[in-house]
C-alpha positions in Angstrom: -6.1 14.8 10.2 -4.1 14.2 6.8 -4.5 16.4 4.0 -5.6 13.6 2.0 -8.1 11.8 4.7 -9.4 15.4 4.7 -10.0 15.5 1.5 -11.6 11.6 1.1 -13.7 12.8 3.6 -14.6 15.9 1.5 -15.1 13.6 -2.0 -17.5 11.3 0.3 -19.3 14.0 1.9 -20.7 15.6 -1.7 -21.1 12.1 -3.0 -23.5 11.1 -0.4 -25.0 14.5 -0.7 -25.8 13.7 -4.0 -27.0 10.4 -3.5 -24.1 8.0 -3.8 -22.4 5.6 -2.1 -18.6 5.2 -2.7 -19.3 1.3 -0.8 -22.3 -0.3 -2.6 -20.1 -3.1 -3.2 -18.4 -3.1 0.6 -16.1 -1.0 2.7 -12.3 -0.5 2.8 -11.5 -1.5 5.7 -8.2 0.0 7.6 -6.8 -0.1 11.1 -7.4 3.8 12.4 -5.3 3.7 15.6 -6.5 2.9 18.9 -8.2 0.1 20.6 -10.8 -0.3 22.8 -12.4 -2.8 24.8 -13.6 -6.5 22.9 -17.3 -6.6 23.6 -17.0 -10.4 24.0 -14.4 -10.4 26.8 -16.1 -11.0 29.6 -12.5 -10.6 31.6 -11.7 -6.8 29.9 -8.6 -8.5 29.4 -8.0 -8.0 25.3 -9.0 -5.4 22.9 -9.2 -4.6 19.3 -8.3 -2.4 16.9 -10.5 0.6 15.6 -11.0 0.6 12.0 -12.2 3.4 9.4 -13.5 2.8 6.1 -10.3 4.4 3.9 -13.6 5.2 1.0 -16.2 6.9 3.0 -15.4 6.9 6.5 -17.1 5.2 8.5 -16.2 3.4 11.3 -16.4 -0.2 12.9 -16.6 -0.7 16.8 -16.5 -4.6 16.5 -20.1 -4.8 14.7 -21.0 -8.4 14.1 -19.7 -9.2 10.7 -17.0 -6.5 10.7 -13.4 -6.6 11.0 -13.4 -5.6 14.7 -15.7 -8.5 15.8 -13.0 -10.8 13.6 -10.1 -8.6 15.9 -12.3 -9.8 18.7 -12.4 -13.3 17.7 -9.1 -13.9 17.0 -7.4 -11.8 20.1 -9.8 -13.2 22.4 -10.6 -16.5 21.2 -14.3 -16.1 20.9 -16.2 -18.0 18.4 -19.9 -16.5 18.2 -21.9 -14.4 19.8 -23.6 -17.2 21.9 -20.8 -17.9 24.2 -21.4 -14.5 26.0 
């Protein structure tokens, strides 16, 4: 861990302890390193990317809506979740 992702987490941990939330108006969405499996492949042949929230931390495993279900989409050329 970076000295300054340590200390973002830091900032976001005492904000949400006193009741904030650094993405009431959306996440910050970067690419954290690593891949893992898209959930719409039936064929395990793709992947996507993991991504962090660079504000609060969070994460996204490909949660409909987020940017790893778009890495999904694009990469494995699925359109919604009704073709699984």
């Amino acid at each position: 861990m970076t000295k300054v992702r340590g200390l973002r987490e830091l900032v976001s941990g005492a904000v949400r302890l006193a009741g904030g939330n650094l993405c009431e108006a959306g996440h910050q969405w970067v690419p954290d390193g690593g891949a893992r499996a898209c959930p719409l492949d039936l064929t395990d042949g793709c992947s996507q990317a993991v991504y962090r929230c660079a504000r609060c931390g969070e994460y996204d495993y490909g949660e409909p809506g987020g940017p790893g279900e778009a890495d999904c989409v694009a990469t494995c050329g699925w359109f919604e979740y009704e073709n699984v």
